[in-house]
N, CA, C and O of each residue as an XYZ file, in Angstrom:
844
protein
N     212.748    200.827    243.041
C     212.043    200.159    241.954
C     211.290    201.199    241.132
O     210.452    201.977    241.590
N     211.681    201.120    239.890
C     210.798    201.912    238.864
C     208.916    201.616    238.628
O     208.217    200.604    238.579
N     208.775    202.421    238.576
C     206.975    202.440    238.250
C     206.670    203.199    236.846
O     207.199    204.233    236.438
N     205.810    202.514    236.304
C     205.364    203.200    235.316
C     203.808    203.973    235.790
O     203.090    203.495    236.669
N     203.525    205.053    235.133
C     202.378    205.490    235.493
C     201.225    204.820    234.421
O     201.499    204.251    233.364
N     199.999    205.021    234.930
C     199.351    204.649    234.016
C     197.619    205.570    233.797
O     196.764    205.854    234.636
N     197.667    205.765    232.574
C     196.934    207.510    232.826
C     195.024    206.622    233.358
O     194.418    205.718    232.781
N     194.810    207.074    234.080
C     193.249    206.831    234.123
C     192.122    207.304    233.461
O     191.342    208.238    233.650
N     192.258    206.249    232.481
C     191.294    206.906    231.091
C     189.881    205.918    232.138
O     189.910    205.129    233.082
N     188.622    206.649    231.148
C     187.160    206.192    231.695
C     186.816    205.626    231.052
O     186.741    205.511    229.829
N     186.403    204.928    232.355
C     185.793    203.496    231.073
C     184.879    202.871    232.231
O     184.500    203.405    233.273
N     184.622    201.489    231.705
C     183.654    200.453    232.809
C     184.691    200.155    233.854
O     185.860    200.039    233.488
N     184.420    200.041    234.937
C     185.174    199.663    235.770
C     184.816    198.264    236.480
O     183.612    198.006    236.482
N     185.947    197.010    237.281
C     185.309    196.014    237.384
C     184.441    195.686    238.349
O     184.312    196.354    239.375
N     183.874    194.777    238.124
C     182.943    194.237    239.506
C     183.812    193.767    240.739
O     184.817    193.079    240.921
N     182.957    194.452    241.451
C     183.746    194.991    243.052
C     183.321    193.593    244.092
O     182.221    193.708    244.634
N     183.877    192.677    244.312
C     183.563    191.913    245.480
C     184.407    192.470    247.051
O     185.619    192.586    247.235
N     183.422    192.701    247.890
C     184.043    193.095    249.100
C     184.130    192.301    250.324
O     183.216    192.199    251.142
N     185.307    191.731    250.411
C     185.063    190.551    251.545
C     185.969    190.616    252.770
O     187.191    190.661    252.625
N     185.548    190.621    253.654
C     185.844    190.684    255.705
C     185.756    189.964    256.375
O     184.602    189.571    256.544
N     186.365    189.591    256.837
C     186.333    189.098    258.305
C     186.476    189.855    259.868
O     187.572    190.400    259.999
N     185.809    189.947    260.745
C     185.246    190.723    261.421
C     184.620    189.781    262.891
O     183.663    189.038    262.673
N     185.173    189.846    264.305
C     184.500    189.280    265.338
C     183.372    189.946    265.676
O     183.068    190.983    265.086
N     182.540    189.375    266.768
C     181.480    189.709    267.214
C     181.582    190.628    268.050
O     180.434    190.932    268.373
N     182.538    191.439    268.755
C     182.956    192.771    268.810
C     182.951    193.326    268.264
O     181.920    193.998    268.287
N     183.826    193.660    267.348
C     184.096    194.653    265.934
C     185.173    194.713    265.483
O     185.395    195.718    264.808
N     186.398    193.612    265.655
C     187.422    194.220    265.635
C     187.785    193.246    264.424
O     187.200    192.210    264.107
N     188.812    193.792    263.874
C     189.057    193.973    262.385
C     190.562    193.577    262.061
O     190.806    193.447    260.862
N     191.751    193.337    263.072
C     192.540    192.761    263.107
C     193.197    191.823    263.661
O     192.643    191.473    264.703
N     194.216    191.206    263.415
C     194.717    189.957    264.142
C     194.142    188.658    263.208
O     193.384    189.006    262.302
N     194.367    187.444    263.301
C     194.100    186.312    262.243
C     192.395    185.793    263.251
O     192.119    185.115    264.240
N     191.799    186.458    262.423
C     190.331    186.331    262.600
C     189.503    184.624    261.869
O     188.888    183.739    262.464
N     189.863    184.770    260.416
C     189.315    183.578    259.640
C     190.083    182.422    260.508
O     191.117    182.555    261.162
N     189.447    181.490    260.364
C     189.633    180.218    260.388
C     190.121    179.266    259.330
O     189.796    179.424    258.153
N     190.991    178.160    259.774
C     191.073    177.622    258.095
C     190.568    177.564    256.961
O     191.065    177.685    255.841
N     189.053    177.279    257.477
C     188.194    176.963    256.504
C     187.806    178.408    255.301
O     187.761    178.629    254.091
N     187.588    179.113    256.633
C     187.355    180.743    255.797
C     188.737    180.724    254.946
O     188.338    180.548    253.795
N     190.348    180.825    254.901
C     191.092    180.962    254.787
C     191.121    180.289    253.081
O     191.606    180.863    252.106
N     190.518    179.061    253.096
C     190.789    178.524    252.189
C     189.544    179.240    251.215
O     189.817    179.540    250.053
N     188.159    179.492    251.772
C     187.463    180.253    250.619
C     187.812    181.508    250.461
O     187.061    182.129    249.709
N     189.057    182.347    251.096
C     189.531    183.338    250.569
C     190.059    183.081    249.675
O     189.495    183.183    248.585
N     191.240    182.682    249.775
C     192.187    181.899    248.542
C     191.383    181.635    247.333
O     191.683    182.112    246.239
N     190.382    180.891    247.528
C     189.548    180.759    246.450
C     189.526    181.809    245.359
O     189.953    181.802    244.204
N     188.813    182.830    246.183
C     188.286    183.916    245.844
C     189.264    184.675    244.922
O     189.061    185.050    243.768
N     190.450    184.830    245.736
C     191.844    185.441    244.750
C     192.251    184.700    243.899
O     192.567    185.338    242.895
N     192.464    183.214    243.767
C     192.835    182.543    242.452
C     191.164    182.538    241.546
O     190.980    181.673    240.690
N     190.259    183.389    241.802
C     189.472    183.466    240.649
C     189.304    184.730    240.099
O     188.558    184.907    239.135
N     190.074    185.829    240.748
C     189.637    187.144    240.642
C     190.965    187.866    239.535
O     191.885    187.204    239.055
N     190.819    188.823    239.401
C     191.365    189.605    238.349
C     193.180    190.167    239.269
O     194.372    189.876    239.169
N     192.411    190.971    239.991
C     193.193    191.694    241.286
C     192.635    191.508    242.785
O     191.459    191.210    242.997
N     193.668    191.727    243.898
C     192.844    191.962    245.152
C     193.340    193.072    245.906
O     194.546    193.185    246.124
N     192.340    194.054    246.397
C     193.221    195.462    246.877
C     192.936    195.816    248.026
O     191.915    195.288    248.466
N     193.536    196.629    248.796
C     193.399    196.803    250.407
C     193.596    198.534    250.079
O     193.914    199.065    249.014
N     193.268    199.197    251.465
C     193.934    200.394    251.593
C     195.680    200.564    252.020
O     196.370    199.664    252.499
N     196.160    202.045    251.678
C     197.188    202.376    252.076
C     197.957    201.573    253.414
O     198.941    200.833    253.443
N     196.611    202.307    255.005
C     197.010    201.688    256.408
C     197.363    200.472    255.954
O     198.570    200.246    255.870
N     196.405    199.423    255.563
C     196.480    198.235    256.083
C     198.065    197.323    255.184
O     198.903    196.488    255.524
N     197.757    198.097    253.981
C     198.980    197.038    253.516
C     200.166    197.715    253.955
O     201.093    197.041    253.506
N     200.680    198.789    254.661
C     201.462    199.404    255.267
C     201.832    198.675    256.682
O     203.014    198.498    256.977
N     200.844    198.288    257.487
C     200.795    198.307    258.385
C     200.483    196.051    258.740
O     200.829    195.259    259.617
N     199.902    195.992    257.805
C     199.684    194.464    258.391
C     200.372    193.665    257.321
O     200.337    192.436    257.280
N     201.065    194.509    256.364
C     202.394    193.962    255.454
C     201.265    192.531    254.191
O     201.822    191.646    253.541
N     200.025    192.721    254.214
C     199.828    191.672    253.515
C     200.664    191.109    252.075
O     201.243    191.940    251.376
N     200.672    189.549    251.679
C     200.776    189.352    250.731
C     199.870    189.507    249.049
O     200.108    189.500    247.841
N     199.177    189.586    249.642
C     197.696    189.223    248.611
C     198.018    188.760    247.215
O     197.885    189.249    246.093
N     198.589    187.403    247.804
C     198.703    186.474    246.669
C     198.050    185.396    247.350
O     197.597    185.430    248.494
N     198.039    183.846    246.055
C     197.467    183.100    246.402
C     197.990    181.906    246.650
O     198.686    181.249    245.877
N     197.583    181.556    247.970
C     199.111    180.280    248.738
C     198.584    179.274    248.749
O     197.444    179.152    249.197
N     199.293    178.261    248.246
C     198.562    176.857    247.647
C     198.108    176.232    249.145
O     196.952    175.881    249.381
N     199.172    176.155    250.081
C     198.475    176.020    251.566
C     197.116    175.939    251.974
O     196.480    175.164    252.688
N     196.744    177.369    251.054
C     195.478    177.828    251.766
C     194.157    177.394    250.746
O     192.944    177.528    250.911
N     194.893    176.863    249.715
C     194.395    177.136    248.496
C     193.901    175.464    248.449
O     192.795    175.035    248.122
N     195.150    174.666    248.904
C     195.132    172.967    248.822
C     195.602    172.807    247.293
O     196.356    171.837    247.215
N     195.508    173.112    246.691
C     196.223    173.261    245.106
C     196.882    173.970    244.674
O     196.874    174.838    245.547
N     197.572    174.345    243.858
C     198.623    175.291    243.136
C     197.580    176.077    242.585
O     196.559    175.451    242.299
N     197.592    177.641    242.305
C     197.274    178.322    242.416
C     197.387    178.492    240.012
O     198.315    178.435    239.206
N     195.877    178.694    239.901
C     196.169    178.748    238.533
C     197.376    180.293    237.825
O     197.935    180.603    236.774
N     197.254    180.697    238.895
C     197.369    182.461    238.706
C     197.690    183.396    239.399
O     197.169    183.136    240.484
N     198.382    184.631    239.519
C     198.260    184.975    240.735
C     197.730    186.507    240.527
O     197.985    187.151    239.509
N     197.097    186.921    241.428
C     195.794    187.965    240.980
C     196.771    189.323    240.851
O     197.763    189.141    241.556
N     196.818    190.815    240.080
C     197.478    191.670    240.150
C     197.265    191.929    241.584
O     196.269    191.374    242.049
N     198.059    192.734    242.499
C     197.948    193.306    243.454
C     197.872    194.382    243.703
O     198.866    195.011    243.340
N     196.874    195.149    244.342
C     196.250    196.473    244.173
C     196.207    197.719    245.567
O     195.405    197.878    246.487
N     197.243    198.309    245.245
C     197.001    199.381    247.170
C     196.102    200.716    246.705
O     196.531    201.509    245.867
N     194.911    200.850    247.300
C     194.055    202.458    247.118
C     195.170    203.146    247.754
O     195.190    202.725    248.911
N     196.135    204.015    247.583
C     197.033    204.392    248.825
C     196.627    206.292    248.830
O     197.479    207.076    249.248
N     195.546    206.692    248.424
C     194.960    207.981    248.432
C     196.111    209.065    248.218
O     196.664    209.307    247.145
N     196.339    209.608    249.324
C     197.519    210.089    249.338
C     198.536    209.944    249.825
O     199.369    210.838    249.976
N     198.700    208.334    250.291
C     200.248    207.894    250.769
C     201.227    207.704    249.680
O     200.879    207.687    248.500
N     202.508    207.555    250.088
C     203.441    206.962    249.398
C     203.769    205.860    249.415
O     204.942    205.771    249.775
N     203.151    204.593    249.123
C     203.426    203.044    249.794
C     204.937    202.551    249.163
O     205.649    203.089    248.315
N     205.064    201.650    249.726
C     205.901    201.175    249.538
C     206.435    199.855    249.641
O     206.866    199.483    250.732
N     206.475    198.806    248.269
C     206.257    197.202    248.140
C     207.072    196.738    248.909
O     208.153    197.285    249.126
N     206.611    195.411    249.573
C     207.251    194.892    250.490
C     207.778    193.444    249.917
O     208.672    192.636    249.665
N     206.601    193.799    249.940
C     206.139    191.598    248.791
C     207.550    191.132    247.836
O     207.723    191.649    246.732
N     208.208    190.435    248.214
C     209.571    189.617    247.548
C     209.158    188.635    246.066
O     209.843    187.986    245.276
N     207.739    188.912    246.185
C     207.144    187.754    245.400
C     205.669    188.117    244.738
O     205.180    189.070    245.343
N     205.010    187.741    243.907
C     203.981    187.833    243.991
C     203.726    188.432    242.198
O     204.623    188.766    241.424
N     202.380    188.418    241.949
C     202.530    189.700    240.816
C     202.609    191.149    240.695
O     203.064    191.555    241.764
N     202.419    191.976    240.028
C     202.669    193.455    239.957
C     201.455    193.990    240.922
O     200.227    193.909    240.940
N     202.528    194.601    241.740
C     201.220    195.805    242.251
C     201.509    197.017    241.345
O     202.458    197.322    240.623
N     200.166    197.674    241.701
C     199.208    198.695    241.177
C     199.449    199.705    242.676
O     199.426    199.162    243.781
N     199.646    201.024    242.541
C     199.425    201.781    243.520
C     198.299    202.941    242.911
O     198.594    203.542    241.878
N     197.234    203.167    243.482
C     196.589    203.825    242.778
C     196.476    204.891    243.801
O     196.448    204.474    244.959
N     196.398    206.303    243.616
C     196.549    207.429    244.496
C     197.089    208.655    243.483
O     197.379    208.687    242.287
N     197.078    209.655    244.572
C     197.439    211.058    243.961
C     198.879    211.467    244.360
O     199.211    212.652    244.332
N     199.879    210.316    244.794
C     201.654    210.641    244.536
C     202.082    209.254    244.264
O     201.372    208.285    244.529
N     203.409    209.164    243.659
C     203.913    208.257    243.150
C     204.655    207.617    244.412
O     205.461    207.994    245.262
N     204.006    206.529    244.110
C     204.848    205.275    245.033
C     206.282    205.337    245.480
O     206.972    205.648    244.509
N     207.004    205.165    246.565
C     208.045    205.022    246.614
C     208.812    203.625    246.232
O     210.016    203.443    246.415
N     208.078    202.854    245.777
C     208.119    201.679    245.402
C     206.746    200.409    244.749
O     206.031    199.647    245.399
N     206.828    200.634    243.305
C     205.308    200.149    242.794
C     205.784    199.336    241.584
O     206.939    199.515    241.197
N     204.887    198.343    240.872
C     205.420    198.733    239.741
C     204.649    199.453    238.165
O     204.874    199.792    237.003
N     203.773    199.356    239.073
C     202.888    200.802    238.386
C     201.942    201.366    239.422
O     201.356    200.774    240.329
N     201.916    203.275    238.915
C     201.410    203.725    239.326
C     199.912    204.261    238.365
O     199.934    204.481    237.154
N     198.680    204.388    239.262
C     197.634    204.958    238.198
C     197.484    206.512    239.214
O     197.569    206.616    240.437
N     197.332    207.175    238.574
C     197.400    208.893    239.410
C     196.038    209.077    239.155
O     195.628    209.255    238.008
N     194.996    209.035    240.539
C     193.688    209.875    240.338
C     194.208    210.916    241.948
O     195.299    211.099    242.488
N     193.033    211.312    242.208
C     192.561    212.239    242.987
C     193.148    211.356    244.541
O     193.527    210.238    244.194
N     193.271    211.499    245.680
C     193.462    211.298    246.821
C     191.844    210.603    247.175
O     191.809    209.719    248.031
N     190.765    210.955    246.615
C     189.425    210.808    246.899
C     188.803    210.426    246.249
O     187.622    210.176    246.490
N     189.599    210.169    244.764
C     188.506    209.778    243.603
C     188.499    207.856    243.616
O     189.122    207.361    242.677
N     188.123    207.287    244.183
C     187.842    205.897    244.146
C     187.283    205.551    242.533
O     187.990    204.896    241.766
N     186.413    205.888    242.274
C     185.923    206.031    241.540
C     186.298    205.622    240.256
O     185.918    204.728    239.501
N     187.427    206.806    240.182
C     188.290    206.801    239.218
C     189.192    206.387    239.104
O     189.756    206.608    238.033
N     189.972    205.433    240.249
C     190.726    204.616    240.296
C     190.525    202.677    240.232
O     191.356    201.769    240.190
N     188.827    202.699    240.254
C     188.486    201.639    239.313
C     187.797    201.613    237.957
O     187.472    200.701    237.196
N     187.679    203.075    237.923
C     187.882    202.683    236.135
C     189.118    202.778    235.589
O     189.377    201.981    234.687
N     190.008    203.622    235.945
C     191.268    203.273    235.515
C     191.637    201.847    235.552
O     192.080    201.489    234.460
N     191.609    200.990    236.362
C     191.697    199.330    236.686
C     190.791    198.877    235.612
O     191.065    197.958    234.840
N     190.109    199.307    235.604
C     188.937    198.968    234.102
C     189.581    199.032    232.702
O     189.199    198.340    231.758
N     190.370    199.730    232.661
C     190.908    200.371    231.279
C     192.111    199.583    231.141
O     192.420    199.319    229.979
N     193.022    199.052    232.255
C     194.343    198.112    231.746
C     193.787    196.794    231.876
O     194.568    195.882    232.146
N     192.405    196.512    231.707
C     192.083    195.086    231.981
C     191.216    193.965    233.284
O     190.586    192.908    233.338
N     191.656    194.926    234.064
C     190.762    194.453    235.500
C     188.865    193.902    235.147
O     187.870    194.598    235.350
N     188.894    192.842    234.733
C     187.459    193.002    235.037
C     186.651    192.362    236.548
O     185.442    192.308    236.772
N     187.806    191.922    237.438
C     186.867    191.870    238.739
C     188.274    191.681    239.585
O     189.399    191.215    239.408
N     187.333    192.480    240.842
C     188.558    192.381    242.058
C     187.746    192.297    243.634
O     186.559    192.259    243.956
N     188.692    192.291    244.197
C     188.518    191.251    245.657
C     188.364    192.485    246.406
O     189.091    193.199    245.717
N     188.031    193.070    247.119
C     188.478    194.188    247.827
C     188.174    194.164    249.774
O     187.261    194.425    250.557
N     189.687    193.643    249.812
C     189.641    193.092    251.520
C     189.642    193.613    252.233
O     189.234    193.100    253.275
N     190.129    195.157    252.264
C     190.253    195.852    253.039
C     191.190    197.649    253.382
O     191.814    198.266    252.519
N     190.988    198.119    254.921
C     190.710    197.855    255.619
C     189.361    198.752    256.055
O     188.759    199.115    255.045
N     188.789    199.162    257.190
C     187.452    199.899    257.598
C     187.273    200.943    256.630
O     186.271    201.034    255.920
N     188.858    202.225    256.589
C     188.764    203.055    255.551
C     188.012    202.828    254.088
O     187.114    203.430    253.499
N     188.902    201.546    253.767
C     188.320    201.489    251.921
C     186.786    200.854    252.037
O     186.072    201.240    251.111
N     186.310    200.205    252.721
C     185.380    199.907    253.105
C     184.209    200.540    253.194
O     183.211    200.133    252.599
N     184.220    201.631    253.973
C     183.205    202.507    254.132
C     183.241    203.609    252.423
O     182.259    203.965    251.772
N     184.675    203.884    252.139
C     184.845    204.865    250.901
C     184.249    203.665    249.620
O     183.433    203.835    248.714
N     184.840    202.765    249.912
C     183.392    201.560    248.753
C     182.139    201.862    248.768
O     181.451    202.117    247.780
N     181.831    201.845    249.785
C     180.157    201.569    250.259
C     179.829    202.725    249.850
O     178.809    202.800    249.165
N     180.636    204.021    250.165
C     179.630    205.694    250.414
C     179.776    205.966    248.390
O     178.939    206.639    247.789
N     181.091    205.224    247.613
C     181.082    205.301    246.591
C     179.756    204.259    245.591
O     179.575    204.330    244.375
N     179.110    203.489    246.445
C     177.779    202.287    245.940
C     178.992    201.670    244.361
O     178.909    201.663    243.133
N     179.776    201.339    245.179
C     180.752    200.409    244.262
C     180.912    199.210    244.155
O     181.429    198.554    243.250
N     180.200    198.747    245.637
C     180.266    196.954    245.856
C     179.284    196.508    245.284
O     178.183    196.910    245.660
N     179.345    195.820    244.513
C     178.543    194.975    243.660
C     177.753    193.411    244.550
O     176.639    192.888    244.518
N     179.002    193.137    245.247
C     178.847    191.798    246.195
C     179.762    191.794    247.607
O     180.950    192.108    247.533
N     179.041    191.352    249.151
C     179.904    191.556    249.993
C     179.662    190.050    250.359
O     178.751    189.289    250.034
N     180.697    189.879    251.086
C     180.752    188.819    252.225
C     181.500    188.773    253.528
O     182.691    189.037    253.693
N     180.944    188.537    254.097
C     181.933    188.879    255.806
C     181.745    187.552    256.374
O     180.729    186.860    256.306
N     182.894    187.273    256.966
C     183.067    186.172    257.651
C     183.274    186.103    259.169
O     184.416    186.366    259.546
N     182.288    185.767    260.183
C     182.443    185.723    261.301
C     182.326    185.146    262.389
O     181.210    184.929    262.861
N     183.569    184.745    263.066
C     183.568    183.801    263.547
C     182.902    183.942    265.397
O     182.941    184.979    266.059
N     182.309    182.516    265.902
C     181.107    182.699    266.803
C     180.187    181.935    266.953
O     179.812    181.572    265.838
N     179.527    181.422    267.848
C     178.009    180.590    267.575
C     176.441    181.408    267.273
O     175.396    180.924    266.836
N     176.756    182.807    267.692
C     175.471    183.716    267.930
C     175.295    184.053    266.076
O     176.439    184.009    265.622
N     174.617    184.257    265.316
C     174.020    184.359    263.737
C     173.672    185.792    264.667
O     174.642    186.549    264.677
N     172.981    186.087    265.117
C     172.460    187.371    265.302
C     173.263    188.339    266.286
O     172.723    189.406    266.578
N     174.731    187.986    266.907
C     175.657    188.868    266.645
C     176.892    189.152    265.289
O     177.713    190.064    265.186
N     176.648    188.104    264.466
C     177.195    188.083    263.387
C     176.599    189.514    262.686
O     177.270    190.449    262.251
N     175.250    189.391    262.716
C     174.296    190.346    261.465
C     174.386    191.759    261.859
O     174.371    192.725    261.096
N     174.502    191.767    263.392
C     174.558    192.891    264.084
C     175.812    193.404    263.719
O     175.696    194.380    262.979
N     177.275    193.009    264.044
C     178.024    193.604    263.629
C     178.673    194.087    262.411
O     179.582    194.890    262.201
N     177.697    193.121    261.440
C     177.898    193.643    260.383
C     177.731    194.421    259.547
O     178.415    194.885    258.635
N     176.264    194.613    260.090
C     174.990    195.718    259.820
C     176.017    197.053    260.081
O     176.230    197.848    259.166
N     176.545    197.188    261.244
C     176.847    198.217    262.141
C     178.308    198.450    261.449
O     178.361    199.591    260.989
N     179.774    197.545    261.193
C     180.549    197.445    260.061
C     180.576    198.190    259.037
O     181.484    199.012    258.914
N     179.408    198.034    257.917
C     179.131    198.346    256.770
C     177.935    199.523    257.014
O     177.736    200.218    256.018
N     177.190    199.809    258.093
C     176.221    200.944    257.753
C     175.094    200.731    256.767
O     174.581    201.551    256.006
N     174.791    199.304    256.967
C     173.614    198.825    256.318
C     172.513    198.965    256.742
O     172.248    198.767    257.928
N     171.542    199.377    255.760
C     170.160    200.155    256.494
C     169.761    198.445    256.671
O     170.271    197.428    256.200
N     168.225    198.767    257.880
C     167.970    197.410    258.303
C     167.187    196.464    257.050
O     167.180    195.233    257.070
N     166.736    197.046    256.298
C     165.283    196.410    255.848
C     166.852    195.878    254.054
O     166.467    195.333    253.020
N     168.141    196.218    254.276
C     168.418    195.160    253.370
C     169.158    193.818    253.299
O     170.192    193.347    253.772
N     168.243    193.445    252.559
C     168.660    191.607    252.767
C     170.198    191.289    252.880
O     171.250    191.600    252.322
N     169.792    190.577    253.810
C     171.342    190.047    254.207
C     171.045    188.341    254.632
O     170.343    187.855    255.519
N     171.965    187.666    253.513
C     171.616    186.081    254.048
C     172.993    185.559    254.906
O     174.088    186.081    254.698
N     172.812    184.531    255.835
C     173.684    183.891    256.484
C     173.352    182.761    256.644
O     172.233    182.265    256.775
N     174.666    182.187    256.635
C     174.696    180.511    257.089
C     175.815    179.930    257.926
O     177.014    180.125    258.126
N     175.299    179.501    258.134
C     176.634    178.613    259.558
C     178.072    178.015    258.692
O     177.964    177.127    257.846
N     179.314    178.609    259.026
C     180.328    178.304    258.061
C     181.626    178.257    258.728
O     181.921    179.163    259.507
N     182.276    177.481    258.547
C     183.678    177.232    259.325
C     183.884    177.906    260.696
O     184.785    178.652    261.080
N     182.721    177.401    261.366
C     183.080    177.904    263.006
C     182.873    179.050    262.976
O     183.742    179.733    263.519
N     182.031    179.576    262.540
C     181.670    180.646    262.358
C     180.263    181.203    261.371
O     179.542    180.317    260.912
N     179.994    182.336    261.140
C     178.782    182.282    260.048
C     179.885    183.235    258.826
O     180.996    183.748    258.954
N     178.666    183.107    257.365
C     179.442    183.635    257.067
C     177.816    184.669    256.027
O     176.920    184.082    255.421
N     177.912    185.740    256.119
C     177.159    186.862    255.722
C     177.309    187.542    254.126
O     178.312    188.149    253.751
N     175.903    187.262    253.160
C     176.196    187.939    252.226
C     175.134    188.885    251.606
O     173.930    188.771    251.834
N     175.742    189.931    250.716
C     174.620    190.666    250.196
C     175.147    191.229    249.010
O     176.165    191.876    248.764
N     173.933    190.706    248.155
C     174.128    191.112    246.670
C     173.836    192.691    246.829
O     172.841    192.982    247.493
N     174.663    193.818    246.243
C     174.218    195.304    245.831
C     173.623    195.022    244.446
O     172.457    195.023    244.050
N     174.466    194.847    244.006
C     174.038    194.772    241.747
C     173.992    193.576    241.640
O     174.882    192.950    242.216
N     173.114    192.929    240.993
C     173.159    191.564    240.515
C     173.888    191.587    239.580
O     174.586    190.586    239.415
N     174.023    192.791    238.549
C     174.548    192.185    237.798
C     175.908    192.403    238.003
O     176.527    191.545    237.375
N     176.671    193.176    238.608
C     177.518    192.789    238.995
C     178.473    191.648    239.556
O     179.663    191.475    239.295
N     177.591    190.873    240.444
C     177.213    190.417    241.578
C     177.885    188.713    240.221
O     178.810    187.901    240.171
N     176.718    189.058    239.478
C     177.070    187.451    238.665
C     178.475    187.588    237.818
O     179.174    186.614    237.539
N     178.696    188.568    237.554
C     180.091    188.572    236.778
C     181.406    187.952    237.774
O     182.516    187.447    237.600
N     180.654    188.279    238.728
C     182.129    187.789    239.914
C     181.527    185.872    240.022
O     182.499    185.129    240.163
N     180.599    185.360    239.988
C     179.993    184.172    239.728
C     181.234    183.170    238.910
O     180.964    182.024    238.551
């Protein structure tokens, strides 16, 4: 499959929602959400621009990251661009379906249908490039890698983690510990599909554009 490149000019880049699911262990794979979570994911992608993962994970746990009426209970207005950080991998689309992925990294996809060329490290610059063809907000699911390179980049605008459990205060704990959140910042939770579910505004104003 052909890719077009696409140069990463600077510009605003979009508001970053970062959302997880995560047990009261720590562990980070296998079908964690619950229906209920499942369906406010879905949500989340039929309202968002794009939704993007790292290289590993969409390599490795084959996601779709589209939006499935299943999960959704309705037909889906849209379906969000699809977005791999793949640094310095070569990914390669799997998805039979869906809209255009985006491979953003420092080599060309072995299969994309566009590529944006920054740095192996420049995050940065691979959401303002997303800024510049239009992106003004995206989902960003995963996995630990892009996660922490979000956070150390102060790119998340808005997080939410979803975790499933009766304990609220092993929820906060592992999330704290997850994300490398100093203690004294606010973090609200509430009891949510068999589970809690954890959020924290970084930028408000960010934060409301994804609203």
């Amino acid at each position: 499959m052909a890719c077009r490149a696409l140069a990463p000019a600077r510009t605003a880049r979009p508001a970053v929602h970062l959302n997880l699911a995560i047990t009261e262990d720590g562990a980070v794979t296998g079908l964690i959400s619950s229906r209920g979570d499942l369906t406010r994911v879905h949500r989340l992608r039929d309202a968002y621009d794009g939704v993007a993962v790292g290289a590993r994970t969409f390599e490795v746990d084959r996601p779709r990251l589209s939006v499935r009426a299943e999960h959704l209970g309705a037909s889906p207005r849209r379906q969000p661009l699809r977005v791999v950080f793949a640094g310095g991998s070569r990914i390669h689309d799997h998805v039979l379906d869906g809209a255009d992925l985006i491979a953003v990294g420092s080599r060309p996809p072995r299969a994309a249908d566009h590529w944006v060329r920054v740095g192996p490290r420049d995050l940065v610059g691979g959401l303002e490039a997303l800024g510049a063809i239009g992106l003004r907000t995206l989902l960003l699911e995963g996995g630990p890698t892009l996660w922490t390179a979000a956070r150390r980049a102060d790119v998340v605008d808005l997080l939410t983690a979803y975790v499933p459990g009766d304990s609220g205060v092993a929820a906060m704990d592992v999330v704290r510990d997850a994300l490398a959140l100093c203690p004294t910042t606010p973090l609200g939770i509430r009891p949510f599909a068999g589970g809690h579910l954890l959020t924290v505004v970084f930028n408000p104003e960010g934060a409301r554009a994804l609203t």
